[in-house]
C-alpha positions in Angstrom: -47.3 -16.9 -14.8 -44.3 -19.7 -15.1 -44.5 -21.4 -11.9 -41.6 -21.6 -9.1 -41.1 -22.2 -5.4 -38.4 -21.4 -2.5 -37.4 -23.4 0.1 -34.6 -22.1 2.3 -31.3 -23.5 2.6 -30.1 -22.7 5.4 -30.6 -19.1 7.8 -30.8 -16.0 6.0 -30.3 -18.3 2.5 -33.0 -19.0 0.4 -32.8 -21.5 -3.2 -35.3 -20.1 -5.9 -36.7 -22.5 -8.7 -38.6 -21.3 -11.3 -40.1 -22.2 -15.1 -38.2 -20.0 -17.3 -39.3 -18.9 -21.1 -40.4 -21.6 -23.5 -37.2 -22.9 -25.5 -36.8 -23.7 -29.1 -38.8 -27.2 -28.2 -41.4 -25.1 -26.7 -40.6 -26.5 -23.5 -39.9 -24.4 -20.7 -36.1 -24.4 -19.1 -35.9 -24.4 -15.4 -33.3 -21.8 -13.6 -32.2 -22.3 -9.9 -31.2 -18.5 -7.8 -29.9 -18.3 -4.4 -31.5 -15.4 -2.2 -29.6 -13.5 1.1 -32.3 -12.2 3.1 -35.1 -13.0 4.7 -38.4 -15.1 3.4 -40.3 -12.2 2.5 -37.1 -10.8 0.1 -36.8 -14.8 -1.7 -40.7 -14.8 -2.0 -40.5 -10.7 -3.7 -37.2 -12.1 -5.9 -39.3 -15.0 -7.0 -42.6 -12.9 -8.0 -39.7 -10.8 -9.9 -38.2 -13.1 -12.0 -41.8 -15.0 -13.0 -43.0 -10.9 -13.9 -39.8 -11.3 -16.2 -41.0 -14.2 -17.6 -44.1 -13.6 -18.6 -43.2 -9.8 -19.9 -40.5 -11.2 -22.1 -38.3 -9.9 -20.0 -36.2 -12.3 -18.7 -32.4 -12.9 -18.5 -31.0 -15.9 -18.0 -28.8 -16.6 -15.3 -25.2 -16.2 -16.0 -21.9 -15.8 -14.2 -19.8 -14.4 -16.6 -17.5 -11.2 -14.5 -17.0 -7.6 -15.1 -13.5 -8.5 -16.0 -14.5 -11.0 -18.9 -17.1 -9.4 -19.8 -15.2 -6.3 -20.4 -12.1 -8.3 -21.9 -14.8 -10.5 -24.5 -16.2 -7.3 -25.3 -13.3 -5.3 -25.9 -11.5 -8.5 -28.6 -15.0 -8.2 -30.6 -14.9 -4.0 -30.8 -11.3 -4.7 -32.6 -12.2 -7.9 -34.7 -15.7 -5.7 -35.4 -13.2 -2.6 -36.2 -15.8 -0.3 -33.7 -12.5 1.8 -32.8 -9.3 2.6 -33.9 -5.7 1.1 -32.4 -5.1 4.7 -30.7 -9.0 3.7 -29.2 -8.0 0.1 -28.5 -4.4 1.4 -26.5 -6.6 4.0 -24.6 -9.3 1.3 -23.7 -6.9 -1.1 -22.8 -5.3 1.4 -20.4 -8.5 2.3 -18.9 -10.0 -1.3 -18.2 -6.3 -1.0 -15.2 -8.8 1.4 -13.8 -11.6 -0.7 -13.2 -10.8 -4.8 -13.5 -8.7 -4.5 -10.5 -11.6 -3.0 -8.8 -15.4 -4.4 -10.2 -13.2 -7.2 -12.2 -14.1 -10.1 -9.9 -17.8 -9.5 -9.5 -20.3 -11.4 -12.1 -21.2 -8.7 -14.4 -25.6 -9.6 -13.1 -24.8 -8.9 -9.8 -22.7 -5.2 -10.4 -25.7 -2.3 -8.7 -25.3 0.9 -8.7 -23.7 0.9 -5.3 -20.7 -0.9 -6.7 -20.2 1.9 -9.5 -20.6 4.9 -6.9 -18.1 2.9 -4.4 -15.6 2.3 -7.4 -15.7 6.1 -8.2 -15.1 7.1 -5.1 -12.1 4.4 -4.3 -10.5 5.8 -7.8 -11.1 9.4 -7.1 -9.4 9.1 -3.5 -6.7 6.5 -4.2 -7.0 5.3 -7.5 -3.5 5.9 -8.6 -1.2 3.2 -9.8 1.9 4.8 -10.3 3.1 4.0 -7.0 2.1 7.2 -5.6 -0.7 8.3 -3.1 -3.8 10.0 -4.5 -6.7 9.8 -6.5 -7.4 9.8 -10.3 -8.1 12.8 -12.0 -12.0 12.8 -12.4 -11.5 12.8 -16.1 -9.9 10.0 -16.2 -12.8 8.8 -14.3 -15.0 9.4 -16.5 -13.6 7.9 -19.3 -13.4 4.8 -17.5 -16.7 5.4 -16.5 -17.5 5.3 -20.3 -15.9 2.2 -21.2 -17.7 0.6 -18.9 -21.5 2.0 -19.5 -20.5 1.5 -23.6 -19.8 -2.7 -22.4 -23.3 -2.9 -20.6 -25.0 -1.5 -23.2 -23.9 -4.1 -25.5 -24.5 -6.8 -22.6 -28.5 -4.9 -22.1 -28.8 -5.0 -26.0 -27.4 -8.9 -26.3 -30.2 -9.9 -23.6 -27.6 -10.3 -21.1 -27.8 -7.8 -18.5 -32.0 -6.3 -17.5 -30.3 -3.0 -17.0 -26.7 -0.8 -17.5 -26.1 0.4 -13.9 -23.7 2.5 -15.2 -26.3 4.7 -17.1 -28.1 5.3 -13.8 -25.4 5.9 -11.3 -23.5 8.5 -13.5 -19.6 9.1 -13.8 -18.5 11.9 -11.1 -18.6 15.9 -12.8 -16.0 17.9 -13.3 -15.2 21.4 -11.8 -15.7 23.7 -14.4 -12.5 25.0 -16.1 -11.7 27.1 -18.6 -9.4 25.6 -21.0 -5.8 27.5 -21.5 -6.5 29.7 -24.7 -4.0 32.3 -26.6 -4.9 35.6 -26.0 -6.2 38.0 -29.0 -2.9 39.8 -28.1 -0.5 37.0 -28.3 -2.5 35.8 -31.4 -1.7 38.8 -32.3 2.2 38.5 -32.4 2.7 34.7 -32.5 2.7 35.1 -36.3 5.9 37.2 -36.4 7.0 34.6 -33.5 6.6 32.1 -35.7 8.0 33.5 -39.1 11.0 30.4 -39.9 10.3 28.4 -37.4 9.9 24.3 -38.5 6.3 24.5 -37.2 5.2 28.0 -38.4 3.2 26.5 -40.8 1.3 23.9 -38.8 0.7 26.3 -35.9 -1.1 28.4 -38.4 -3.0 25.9 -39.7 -4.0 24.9 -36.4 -5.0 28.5 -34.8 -6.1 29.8 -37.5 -8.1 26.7 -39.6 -8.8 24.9 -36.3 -7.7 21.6 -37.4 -6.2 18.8 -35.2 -2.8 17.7 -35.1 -3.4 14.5 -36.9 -5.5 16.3 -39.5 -3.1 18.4 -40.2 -0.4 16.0 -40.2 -2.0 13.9 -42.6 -3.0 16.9 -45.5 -1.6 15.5 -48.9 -0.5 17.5 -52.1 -4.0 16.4 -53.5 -6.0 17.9 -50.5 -4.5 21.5 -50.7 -6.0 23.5 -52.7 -4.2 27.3 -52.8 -6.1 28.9 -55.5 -9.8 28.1 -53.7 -7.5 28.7 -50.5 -8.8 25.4 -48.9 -7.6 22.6 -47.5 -10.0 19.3 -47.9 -9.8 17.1 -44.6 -10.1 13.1 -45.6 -7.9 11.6 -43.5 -6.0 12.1 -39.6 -2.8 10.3 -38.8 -2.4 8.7 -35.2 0.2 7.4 -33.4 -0.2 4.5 -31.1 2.5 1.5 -29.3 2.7 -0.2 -32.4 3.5 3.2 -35.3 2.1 5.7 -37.0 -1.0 5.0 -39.5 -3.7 7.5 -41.5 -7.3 6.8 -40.8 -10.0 8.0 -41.9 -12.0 10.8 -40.0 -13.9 9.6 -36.6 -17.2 11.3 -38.0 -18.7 11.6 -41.2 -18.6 15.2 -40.2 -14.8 15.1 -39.5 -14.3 15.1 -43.6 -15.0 18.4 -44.6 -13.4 21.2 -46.6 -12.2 24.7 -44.4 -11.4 27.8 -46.1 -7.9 29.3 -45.6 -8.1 33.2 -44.2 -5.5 35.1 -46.5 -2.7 35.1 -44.0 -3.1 30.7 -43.8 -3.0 31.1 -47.7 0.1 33.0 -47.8 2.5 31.1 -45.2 1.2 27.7 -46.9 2.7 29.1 -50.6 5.8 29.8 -49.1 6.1 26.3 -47.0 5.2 24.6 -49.9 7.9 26.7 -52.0 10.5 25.7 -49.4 8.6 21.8 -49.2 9.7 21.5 -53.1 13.1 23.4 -52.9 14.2 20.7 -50.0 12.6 17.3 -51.9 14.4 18.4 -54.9 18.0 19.0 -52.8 17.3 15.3 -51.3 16.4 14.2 -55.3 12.8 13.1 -54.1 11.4 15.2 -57.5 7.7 16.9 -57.3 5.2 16.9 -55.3 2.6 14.2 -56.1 -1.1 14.0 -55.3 0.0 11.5 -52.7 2.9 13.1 -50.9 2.4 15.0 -47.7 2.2 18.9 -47.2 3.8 18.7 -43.4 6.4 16.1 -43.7 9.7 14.9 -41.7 12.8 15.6 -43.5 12.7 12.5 -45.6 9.4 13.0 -46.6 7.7 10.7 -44.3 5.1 11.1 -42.2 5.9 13.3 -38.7 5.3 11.6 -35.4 2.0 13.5 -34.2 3.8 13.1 -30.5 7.1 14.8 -31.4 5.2 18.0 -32.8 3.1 18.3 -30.1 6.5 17.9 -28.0 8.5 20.5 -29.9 5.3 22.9 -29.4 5.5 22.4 -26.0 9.2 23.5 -26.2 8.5 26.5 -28.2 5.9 27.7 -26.5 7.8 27.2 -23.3 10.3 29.7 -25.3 7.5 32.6 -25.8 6.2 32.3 -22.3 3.0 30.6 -23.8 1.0 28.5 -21.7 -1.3 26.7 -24.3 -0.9 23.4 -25.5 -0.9 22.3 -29.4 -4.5 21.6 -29.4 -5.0 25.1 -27.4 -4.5 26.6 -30.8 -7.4 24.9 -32.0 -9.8 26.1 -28.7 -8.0 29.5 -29.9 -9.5 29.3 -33.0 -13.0 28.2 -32.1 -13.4 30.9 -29.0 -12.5 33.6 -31.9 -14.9 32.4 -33.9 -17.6 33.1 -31.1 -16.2 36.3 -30.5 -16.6 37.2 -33.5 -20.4 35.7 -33.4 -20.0 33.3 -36.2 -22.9 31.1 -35.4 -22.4 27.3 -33.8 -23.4 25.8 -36.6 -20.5 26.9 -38.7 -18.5 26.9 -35.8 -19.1 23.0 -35.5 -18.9 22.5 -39.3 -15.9 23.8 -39.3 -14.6 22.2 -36.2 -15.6 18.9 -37.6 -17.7 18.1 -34.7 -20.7 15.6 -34.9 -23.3 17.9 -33.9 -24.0 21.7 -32.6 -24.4 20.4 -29.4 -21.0 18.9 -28.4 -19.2 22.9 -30.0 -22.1 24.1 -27.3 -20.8 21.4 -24.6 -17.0 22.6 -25.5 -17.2 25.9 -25.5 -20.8 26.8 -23.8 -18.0 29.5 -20.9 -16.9 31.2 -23.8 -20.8 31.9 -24.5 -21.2 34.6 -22.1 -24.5 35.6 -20.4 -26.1 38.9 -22.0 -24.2 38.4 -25.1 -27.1 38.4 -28.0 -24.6 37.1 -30.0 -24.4 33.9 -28.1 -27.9 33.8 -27.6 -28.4 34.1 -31.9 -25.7 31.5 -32.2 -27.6 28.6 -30.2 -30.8 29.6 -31.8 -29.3 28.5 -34.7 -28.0 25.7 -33.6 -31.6 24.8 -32.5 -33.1 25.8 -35.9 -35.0 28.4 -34.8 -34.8 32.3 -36.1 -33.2 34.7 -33.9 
């Protein structure tokens, strides 16, 4: 046991001194820590720290805050490349919801009190838009999850003994079902959408399930018409600073999806239309290279104007689904139809089974056998 001693400083403060672990010189460095409380909390503090010490568990003091912590962390994700520029903007965004907040405290001294105070403070007047309210508890979590992913680095660097925002977890959420076309106006939306600019990529995304950017960002190369399938390698995302292609998130997001007949048929004639308007505008064939869903001058669309002129259109036929409701569309036909969740998720392009089962588990209703087969399978176990 390293040795140490208290002595108090003045009422209700106590100074603890105490041999910490054995340096590169093999001599042992000494660490100071001032106590609130009584004698009996300094002495239990003390017998703390020397348990740390001698169970190679101990982290040296440090007064490095939330807010620099988070900020240090944050610069070495993008040097590192850990997450993309549409990541980095949304990060950035969320650390307004909780420097202002935890920012000033040293990052050893945040408890699980602070994190369950900050949650409530942001749920009940967290806005910062100038009007009264709270945050919407997703946005919540997400903060939330910024900050647990910077303690886990600061618990893996020997920083931090514990990540207090793993134990006092982010605030649920009510359970909602997301907006969703029905099988009647998936139905007619096809006729609804016959010459429309976005027929195509709406049918791609109800009935292939791909995202916007994945669909945004299919080249010549990566359709394939006559084994009706479209090979998913890249997304395109749109952040402050443009428009870029990047790869998938996952290793599972690059995968190749099969085209049901009446995705096949629409994608012939857009790409008969795609090459009668390149050669009007003298841009010549289609290489591997160009784009299937282009803007007008064969660049790449703005993944925030489609979902905008969706929003528009389906204002216009009284639909009350977002772009990437297609794509819940898709997957809650899929279970209707009891394809099982591991398809379901390959197809998706989700990382696991479980996070399809997380998405969509109110679509999985109780008594359905079909359900019940589909996450035995996701489980690997026979039906």
């Amino acid at each position: 046991m390293s040795r140490g001693h208290l002595r108090q400083r003045s009422p209700g403060s106590w100074s603890i001194k105490y041999e910490g672990p054995r340096g590169a010189d093999g001599r042992r460095v000494t660490f100071h820590k001032t106590v609130r409380g009584n004698k009996r909390a300094a002495m239990a503090e003390l017998a703390r720290l020397q348990a740390a010490v001698a169970d190679n568990q101990h982290v040296a003091p440090n007064r490095i805050t939330v807010a620099a912590f988070l900020e240090e962390r944050l610069r070495l994700w993008v040097m590192t490349k850990q997450v993309s520029r549409r990541t980095t903007q949304d990060y950035h965004g969320l650390l307004a919801h909780i420097i202002p907040y935890l920012g000033a405290r040293p990052v050893q001294q945040l408890g699980t009190r602070d994190i369950e105070s900050w949650h409530s403070v942001l749920l009940t007047s967290g806005r910062r838009d100038g009007k009264e309210g709270g945050l919407n508890p997703r946005t919540v979590q997400h903060a939330h999850a910024v900050l647990a992913l910077a303690l886990a680095d600061g618990v893996r660097h020997g920083l931090l003994t514990k990540n207090v925002a793993a134990i006092q977890k982010a605030p649920k959420l009510d359970a909602k079902e997301m907006a969703i076309l029905s099988p009647a106006a998936v139905d007619a939306l096809p006729a609804q959408l016959a010459g429309h600019e976005l027929e195509a990529i709406a049918i791609v995304g109800l009935f292939c399930g791909l995202r916007r950017g994945e669909i945004l960002a299919v080249r010549e190369k990566n359709l394939d018409l006559d084994e009706e399938l479209i090979r998913v390698r890249e997304t395109l995302e749109e952040t402050k600073s443009g428009i870029a292609f990047k790869p998938p998130k996952t290793k599972a997001g690059i995968r190749d999806v099969s085209l049901p007949a009446i995705v096949t048929d629409v994608l012939i004639a857009h790409r008969k239309r795609l090459l009668e308007r390149r050669l009007m505008l003298g841009l010549g064939k289609l290489s591997g290279e160009d784009l299937i869903f282009p803007n007008a001058l064969g660049q790449p669309r703005s993944p925030n104007a489609v979902s905008a002129a969706w929003s528009k259109l389906a204002k216009e036929l009284g639909l009350e689904v977002s772009f990437h409701g297609l794509r819940h569309t898709h997957a809650s036909m899929l279970i209707a139809h009891g394809v099982d969740v591991v398809t379901i998720s390959k197809r998706l392009g989700h990382a696991s089974p479980t996070i399809t089962l997380q998405t969509y588990s109110h679509l999985f209703r109780p008594g359905d056998g079909r359900a019940a087969a589909a996450i035995n399978a996701a489980m690997g176990r026979s039906s």
